[in-house]
Structure formats: C-alpha cells, structure tokens
C-alpha positions as CSV (number, residue, x, y, z in Angstrom):
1,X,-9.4,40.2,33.8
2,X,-6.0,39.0,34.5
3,X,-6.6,35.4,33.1
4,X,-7.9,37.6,29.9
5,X,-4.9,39.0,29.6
6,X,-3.1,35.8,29.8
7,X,-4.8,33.8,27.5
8,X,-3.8,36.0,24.7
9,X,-1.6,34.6,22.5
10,X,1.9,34.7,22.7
11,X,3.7,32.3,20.6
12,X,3.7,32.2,17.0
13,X,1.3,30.6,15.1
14,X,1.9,30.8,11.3
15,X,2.8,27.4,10.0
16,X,6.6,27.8,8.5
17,X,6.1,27.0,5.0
18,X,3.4,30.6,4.5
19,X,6.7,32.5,5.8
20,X,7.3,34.7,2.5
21,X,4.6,34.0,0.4
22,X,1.9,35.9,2.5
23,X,2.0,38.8,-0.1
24,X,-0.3,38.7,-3.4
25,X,0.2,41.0,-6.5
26,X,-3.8,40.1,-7.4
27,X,-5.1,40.8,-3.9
28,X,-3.4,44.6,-4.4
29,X,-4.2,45.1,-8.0
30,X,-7.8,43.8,-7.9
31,X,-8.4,46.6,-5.2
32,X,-6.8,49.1,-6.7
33,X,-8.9,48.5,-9.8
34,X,-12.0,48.5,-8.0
35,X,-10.7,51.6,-6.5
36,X,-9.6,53.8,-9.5
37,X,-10.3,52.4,-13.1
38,X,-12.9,53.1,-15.3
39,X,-11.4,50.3,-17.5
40,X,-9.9,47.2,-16.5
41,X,-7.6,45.1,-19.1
42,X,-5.8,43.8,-15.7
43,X,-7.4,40.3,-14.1
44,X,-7.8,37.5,-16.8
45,X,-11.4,37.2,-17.1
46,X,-13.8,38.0,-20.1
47,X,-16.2,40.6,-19.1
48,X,-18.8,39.2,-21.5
49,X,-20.8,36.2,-21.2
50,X,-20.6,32.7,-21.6
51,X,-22.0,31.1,-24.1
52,X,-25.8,30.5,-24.4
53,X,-25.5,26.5,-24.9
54,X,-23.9,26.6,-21.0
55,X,-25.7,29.4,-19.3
56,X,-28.9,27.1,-21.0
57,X,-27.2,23.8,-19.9
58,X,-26.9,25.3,-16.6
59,X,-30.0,26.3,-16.0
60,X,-31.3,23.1,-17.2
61,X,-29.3,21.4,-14.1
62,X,-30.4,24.0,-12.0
63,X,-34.2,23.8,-12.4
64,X,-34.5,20.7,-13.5
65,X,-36.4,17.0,-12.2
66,X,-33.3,15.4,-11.3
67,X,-32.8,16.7,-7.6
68,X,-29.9,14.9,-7.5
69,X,-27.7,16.9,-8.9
70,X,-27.9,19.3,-6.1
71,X,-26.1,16.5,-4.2
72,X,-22.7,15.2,-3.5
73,X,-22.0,13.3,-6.8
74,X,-18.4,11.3,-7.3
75,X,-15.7,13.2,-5.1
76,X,-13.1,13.0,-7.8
77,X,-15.3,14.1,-10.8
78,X,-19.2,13.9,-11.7
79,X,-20.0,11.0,-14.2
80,X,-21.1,12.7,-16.6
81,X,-18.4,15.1,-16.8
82,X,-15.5,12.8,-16.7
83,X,-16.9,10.6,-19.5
84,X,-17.0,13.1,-21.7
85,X,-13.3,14.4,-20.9
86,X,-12.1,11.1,-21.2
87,X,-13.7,10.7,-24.9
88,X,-12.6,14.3,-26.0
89,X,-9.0,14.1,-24.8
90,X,-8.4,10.4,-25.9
91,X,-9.3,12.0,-29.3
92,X,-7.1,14.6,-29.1
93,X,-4.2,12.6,-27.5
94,X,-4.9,9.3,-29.4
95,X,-5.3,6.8,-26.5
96,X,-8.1,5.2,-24.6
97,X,-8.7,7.1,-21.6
98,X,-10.4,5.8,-18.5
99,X,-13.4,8.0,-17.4
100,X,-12.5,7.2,-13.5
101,X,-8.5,6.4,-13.2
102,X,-7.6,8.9,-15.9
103,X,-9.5,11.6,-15.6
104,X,-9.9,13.9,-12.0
105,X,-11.9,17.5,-11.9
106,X,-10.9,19.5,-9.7
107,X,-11.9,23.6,-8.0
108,X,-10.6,25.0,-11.1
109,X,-7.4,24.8,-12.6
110,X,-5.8,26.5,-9.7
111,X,-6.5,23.6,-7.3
112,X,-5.3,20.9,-9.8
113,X,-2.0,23.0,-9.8
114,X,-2.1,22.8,-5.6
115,X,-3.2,18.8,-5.9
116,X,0.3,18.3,-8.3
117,X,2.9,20.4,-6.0
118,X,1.5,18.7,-2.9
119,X,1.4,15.3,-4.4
120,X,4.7,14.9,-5.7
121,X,7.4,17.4,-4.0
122,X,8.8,16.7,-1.3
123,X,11.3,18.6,1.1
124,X,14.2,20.4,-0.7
125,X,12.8,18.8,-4.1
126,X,14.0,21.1,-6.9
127,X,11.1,22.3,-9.9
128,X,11.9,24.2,-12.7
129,X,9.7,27.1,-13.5
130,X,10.0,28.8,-16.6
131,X,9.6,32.8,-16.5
132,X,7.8,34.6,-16.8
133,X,5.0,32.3,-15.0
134,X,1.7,32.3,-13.3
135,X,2.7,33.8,-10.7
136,X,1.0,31.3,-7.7
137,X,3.9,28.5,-8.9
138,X,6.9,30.0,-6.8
139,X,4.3,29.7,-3.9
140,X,3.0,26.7,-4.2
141,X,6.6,24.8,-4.5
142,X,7.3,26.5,-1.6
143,X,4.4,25.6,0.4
144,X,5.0,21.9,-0.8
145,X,8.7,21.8,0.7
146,X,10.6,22.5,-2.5
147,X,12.9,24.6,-4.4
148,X,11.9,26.6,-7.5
149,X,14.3,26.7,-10.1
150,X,13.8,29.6,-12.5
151,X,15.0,29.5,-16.4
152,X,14.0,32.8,-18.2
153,X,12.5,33.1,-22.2
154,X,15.2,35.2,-23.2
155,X,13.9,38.2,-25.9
156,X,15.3,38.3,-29.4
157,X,14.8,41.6,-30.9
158,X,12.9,41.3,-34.3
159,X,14.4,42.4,-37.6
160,X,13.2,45.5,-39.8
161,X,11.9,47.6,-36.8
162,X,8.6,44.6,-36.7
163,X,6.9,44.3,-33.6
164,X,8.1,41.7,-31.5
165,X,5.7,38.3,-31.3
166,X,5.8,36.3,-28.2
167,X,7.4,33.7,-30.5
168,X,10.6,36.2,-30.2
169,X,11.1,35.1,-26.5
170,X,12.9,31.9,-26.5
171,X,14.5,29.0,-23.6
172,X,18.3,28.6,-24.2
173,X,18.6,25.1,-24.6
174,X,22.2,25.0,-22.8
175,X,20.7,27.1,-20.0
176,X,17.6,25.0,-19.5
177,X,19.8,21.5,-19.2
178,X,21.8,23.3,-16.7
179,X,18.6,23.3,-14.1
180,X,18.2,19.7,-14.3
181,X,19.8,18.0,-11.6
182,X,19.5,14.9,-9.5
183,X,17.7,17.2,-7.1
184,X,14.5,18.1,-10.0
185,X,11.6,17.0,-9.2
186,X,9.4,18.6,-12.4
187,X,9.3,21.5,-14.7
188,X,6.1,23.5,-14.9
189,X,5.2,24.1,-18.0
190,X,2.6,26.7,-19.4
191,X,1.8,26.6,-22.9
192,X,0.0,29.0,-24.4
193,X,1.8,31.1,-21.4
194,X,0.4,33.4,-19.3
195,X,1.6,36.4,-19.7
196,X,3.6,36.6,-22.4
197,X,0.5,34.9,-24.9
198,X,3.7,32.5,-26.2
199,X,2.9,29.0,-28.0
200,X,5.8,26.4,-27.7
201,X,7.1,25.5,-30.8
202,X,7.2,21.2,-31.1
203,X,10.8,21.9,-31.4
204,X,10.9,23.6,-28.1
205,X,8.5,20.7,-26.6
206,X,10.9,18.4,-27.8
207,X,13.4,19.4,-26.2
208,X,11.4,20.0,-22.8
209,X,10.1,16.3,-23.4
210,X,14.0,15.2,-24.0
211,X,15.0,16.7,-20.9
212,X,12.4,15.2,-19.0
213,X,13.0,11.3,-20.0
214,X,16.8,11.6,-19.8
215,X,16.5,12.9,-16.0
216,X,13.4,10.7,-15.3
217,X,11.3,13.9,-14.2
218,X,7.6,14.8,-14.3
219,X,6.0,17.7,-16.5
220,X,3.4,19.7,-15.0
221,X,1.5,21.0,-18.2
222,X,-0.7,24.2,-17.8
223,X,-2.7,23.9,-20.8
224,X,-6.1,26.1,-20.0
225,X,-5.5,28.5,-22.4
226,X,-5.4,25.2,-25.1
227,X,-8.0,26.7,-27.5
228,X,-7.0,30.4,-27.9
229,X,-4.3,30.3,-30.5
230,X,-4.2,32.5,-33.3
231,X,-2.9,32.6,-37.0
232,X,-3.4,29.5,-37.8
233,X,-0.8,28.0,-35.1
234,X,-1.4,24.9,-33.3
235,X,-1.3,24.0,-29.7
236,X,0.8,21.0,-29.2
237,X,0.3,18.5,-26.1
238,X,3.7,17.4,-24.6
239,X,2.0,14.6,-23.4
240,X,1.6,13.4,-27.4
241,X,5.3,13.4,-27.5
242,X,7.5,10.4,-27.4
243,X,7.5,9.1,-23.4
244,X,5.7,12.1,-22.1
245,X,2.6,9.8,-21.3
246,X,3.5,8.3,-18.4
247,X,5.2,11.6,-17.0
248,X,2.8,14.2,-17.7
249,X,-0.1,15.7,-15.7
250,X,-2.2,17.8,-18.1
251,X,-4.1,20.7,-16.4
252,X,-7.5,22.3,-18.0
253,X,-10.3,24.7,-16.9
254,X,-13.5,25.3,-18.2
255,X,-13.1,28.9,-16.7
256,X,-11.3,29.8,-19.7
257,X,-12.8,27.1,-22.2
258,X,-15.7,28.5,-21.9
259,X,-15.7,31.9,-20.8
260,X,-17.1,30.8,-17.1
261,X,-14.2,32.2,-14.3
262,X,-16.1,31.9,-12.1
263,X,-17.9,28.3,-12.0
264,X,-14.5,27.3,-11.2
265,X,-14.3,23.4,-12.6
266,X,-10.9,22.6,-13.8
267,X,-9.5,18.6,-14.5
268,X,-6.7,17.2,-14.3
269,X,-5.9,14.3,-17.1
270,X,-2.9,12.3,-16.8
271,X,-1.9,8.0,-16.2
272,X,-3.7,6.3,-13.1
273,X,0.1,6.2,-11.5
274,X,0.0,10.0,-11.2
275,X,-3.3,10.5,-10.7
276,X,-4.3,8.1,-7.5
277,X,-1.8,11.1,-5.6
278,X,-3.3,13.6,-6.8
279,X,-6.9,12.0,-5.8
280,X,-5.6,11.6,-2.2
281,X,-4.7,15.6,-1.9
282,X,-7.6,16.2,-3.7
283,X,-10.0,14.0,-0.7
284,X,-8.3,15.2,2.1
285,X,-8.9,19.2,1.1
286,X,-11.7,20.3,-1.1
287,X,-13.1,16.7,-1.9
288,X,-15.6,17.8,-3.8
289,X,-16.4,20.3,-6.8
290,X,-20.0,21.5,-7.1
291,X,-22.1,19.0,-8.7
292,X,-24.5,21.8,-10.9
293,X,-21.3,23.3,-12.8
294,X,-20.0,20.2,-13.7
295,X,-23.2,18.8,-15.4
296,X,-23.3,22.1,-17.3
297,X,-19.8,21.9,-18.5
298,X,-20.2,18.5,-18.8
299,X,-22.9,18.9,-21.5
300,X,-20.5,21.5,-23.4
301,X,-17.6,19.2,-24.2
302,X,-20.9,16.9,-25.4
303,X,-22.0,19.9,-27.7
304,X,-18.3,20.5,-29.0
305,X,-17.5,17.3,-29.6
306,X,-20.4,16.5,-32.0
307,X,-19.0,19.8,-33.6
308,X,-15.6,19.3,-33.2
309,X,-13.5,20.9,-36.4
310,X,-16.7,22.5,-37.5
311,X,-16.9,26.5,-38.1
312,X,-20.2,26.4,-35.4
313,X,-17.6,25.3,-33.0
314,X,-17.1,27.5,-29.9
315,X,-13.6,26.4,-29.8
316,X,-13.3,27.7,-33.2
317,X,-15.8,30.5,-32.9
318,X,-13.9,32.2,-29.6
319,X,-10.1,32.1,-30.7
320,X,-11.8,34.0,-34.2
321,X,-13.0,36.7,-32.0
322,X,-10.3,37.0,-29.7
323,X,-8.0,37.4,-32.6
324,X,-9.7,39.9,-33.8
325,X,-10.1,42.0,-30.4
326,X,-6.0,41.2,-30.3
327,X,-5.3,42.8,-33.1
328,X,-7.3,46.1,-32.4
329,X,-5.9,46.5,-29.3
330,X,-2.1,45.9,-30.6
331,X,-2.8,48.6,-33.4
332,X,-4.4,50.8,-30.2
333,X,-1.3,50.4,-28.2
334,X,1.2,50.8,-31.7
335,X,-0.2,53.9,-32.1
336,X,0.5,55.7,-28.9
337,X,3.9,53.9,-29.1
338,X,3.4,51.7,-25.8
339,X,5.3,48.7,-28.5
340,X,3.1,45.5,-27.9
341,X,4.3,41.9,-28.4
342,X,1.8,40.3,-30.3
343,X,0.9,37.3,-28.6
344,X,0.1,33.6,-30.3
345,X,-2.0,32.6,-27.6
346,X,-3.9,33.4,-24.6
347,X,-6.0,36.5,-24.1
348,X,-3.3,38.1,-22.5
349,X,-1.0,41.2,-23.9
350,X,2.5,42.4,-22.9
351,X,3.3,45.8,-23.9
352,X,6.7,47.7,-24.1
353,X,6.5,50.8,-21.9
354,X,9.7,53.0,-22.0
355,X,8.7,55.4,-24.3
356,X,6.1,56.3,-21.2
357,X,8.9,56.4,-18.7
358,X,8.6,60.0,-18.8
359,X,5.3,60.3,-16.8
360,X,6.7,58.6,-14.3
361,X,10.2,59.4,-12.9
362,X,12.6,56.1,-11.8
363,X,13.4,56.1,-8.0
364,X,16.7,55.0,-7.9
365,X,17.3,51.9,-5.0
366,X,13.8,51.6,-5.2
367,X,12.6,47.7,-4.1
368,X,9.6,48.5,-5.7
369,X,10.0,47.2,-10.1
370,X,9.6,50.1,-12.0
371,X,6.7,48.5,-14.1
372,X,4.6,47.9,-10.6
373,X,5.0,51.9,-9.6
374,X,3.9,52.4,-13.5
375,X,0.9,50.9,-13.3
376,X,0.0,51.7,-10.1
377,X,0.3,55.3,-11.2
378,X,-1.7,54.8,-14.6
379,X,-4.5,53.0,-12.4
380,X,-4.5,55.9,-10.1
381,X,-4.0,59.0,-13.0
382,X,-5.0,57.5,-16.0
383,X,-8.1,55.0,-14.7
384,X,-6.3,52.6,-16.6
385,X,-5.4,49.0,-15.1
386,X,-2.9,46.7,-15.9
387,X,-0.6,44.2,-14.4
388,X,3.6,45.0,-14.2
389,X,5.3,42.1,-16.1
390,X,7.7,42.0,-13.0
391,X,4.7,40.2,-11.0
392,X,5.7,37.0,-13.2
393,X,8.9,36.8,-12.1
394,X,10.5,35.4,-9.2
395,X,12.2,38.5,-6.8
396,X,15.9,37.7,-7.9
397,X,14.7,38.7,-11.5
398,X,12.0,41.4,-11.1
399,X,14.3,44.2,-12.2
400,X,15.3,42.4,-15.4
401,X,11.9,43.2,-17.6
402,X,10.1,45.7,-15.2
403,X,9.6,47.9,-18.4
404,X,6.6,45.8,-19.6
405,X,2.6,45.3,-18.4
406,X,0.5,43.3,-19.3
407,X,-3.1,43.5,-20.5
408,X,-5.8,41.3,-21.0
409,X,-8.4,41.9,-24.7
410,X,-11.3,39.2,-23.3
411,X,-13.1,42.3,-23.0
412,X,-16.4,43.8,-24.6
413,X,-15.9,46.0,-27.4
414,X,-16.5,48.9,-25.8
415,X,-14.1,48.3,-22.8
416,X,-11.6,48.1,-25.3
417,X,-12.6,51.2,-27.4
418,X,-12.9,53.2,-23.6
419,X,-8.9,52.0,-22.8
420,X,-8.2,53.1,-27.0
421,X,-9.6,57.0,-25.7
422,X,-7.6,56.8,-22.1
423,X,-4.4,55.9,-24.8
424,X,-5.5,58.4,-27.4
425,X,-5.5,61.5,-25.3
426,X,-2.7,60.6,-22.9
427,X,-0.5,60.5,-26.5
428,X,-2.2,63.7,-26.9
429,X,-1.4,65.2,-23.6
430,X,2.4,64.1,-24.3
431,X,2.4,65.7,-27.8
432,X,0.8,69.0,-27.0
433,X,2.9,71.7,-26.2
C-alpha cells in the first residue's frame, strides 16, 4: 500500500507551451448545443448532404476491386488526389505545379494550419493575426514558441441607416505596418474570413502582399471558404500577386468545398522551399491521411474541373444556394431587429445584438464578454445557439465587440425556418404588453 501511495504523481507534467490554451470556446458550446437547442446555426458545418457525385465516388472507393485503397498510399498525399490539385490550382494560379513537391494533403485544413506554425516559428517569433480570426491561431503560435500579434478590422458605420456588409470592416493601413517588425515571422491571413464572412479587396491584398516583401515575411493563407462568395465578388489568391509566390502557403479543405466536415482531407499548396518543412511536421505526427477520402475527393476536383465555369458546377451551384439561404436569414434577423452584417463570403453570419440587451442584464466587472453570457442564455432560454463574436478575439480585446454572434446559414431549410419562429415570437414576447 505505501509504495501505492508513493508512486502517485507528484511533479508536474503538462508540457509548458499548453499552459493557457487548455480552454476551448467549441468544446463548451458544442455541449451546450447538444444540451439545450432545438436549432443550431452555431458550429460551421452544413447539416445537409454532400453532393451525390462524392457520396457516389466514395462508395465507389469503398466497395470497389482495387483493395488497395484501403492501404497506406503516399504519406504526403494520395496520387491521385494530388494530381488533380496540382492541375486545378496551376489553372487558377497560372503556373505549373508539381503534383509531389508542390502540393501536400493533409487531416483537414486544421492540421495544415498546425504543419505551418510548427514549421516555421520559432521561439519568441512574432505573427500577425488579423481579428477577428479562427480562433485555434492564438493557440497554435503559442504552442509553436511564438508571439501573436493582433491588428483588428476596424467597423465603419454605413451611410443612410443600410445594413452594414462585412466589406464595412476594414485593416488600417498605418496600424497594420506598425506590427511588422524585425521580430515577424508571418501574418495569417483568412480570406473569405471566418466569422465576419469578409472578402479582401485586391487593394487590401496588395497592401498585405506589400508588407510582406518589404519585411521578407511569409503569408499563411486560409483560403477554405475560396468558393462561397456572393454577388458576383471574386476571391482573389495573394499568392497571384506580385512576389507572393515564393512566400505564400495556401491552405484548402474539401470539408467545406464540398460540404464533407467530416472526411477531414485538407492540402496545403505552396513552393517546394516551404513545403519540404511542412512534410517533415507532417511525417513525424499524423503521417498519413485516410487513403478512401482522398480518392473520393480526388475524383471531385476531376468532375469540377471538366465543368469548371459551367452553371452544372458545384462550385457555382453551392455559393447560388448559400446566397440565397444568406439572404433569408439576414431579412429573418432584420426583422426582429438583431442588425446583421451581411457577409461576402463564407457561410458564416455576425449579427448586431444590443437591441436584445434587455433580456439579459450586463454584470458589471464581469470576466465573462457580454456576447458569451448572451448566447449562453439564448441556448439555454431560447433553444437557440450561436457563437459570441468575442470567441474570435484574442483576451486583451474580447470586450471591444462582445455585442455581436455569430451564426452559420449552411443549414436545411427548415433549420433555418425553425430559428426564423424562435426569432419571430421572442420579438413577439418583447412587443406584447
């Protein structure tokens, strides 16, 4: 009993760099969802199906002759898959891409984000993030050794009493050049942006892209939201600009080019310089993505690529219908006077709150962001989940924009016409006497 006792442990064990990061705004929010809503606009994922070309594609794999496919195939990307990747984004970026130095797929997008902060930063290396962000950046700097640096979008208010547009939200270009120092490392960019749904303006790339060569830094590009932009904007790839090439690690998923979360293949495309580091993180942790998904994704890009500009497009088809589901739910929202911004991009939907502030009361001193006890409270009251705006923000600046959530409109129809009822009688319960 007594050498029991002794062998517990004693000392601590957590590695240093998970000291401050252990905490997860998804990990609470997903549970409370589970917990309380009848609706959930809160976790970025579609609740309707993929398309029937991949499910088909993957089934194909699946029960098909070639046994091999429920092998190991090429650690750092399946053949087939990183062929057609190389073809579709030479086209789009207008260079010849190589298949196996060009090209790496990784566990998602998420793990091609891990792959860039462990590969390049270093101890006390500075990155600039831009807020509000993704909210696993400020972690994964850390864990690397470095420093985030945050610059904000700063909100113009729109003229003639419109509704604000993500485009509205804007980087000071005097502020931004101030974060560059001899201690930056890279800037993450995240265009279209989760969560505000904002598309960077070429003139806003540019500027990003100017910054970057004049300080010799790299640019981590989050582009997985790449195909869902609306009214008639375009997404522009910073890596097209002038000297971004060689600097630029371009970050993809299939999760949300094709509707598939949960297969979880994302890529990484950037010059064989870069990418060799990323391929050693990438061998020494996961090593390998799983061989069936890729093959099905694989034969998607094939399939819109012969289709490529063409209305039967899925890339085409999905932004259509997305745009459309946008616009219901900002006229849903407009008209129980939660004030939307109406985003460019994304799936994703900020929404105004303070005319709601009444339902639930500020504590003053709180350390809780006002937005976070809101939608904890309409979760719990309502059955209605979202995710506070103040999640996207790193702690200094929390309390600056806690009067927004965000929602996400990849939803059925009828998910979206049961959170338009929870809105509609709330207003009602507000207005009655």
């Amino acid at each position: 009993l007594s050498l029991s006792l002794q062998a517990k442990m004693s000392r601590p064990v957590q590695a240093r760099r998970l000291e401050g990061i252990d905490k997860n705004i998804w990990v609470e929010f997903v549970k409370l969802a589970a917990t309380y809503s009848t609706v959930n606009l809160g976790q970025g994922f579609p609740d309707f199906s993929p398309p029937d070309f991949l499910k088909e594609a993957f089934v194909r794999a699946l029960s098909g002759e070639n046994h091999m496919l429920h092998q190991y195939t090429c650690a750092f990307g399946h053949p087939p898959l990183v062929k057609i990747l190389a073809q579709f984004f030479g086209k789009l970026l207008g260079r010849d891409l190589d298949p196996m130095t060009n090209v790496m797929v990784t566990v998602g997008a998420y793990q091609a984000l891990f792959c860039c902060f462990q590969a390049f930063v270093d101890e006390g290396d500075e990155v600039i993030i831009i807020e509000p962000f993704f909210d696993c950046y400020e972690p994964m700097v850390k864990m690397a050794g470095g420093m985030p640096v945050f610059v904000p979008l700063r909100p113009k208010a729109p003229k003639d009493g419109k509704l604000m547009s993500s485009a509205d939200w804007q980087l000071d270009p005097a502020e931004l050049a101030s974060k560059f120092s001899e201690r930056t490392k890279a800037i993450v960019l995240n265009s279209p942006n989760n969560p505000l749904g904002k598309v960077f303006s070429r003139e806003e790339l540019e500027l990003i892209a100017d910054l970057c060569v004049k300080h010799d830094i790299l640019c981590i590009s989050d582009e997985v939201y790449e195909w869902l932009v609306y009214d008639g904007k375009k997404h522009i790839r910073i890596a097209s600009l002038q000297g971004m090439w060689d600097r630029t690690l371009i970050i993809g998923s299939a999760g949300k080019t094709f509707s598939a979360t949960g297969w979880k293949v994302g890529w990484t495309v950037g010059p064989n310089q870069l990418l060799q580091h990323l391929r050693t993180v990438h061998q020494n942790s996961v090593y390998h993505c799983a061989t069936v998904a890729q093959e099905a994704v694989a034969q998607g890009f094939q399939r819109e690529l012969e289709l490529y500009g063409k209305p039967e497009s899925y890339f085409i088809q999905l932004p259509n219908e997305l745009q459309q589901k946008r616009d219901w739910l900002v006229q849903s929202l407009d008209a129980v006077g939660m004030k939307p911004i109406i985003p460019e991009g994304t799936y994703f939907l900020v929404a105004d709150i303070s005319k709601f502030k009444s339902d639930v009361p500020d504590v003053p001193d709180s350390d809780e962001p006002y937005d976070s006890r809101f939608a904890k409270w309409m979760v719990k009251n309502k059955g209605l989940a979202a995710i506070p705006l103040s999640a996207f923000y790193c702690g200094a600046h929390k309390n600056n924009y806690n009067h927004f959530i965000r929602f996400c409109f990849a939803k059925e129809e009828a998910t979206l016409k049961a959170a338009n009822d929870i809105l509609q009688k709330w207003k009602q319960e507000k207005t009655s006497p």
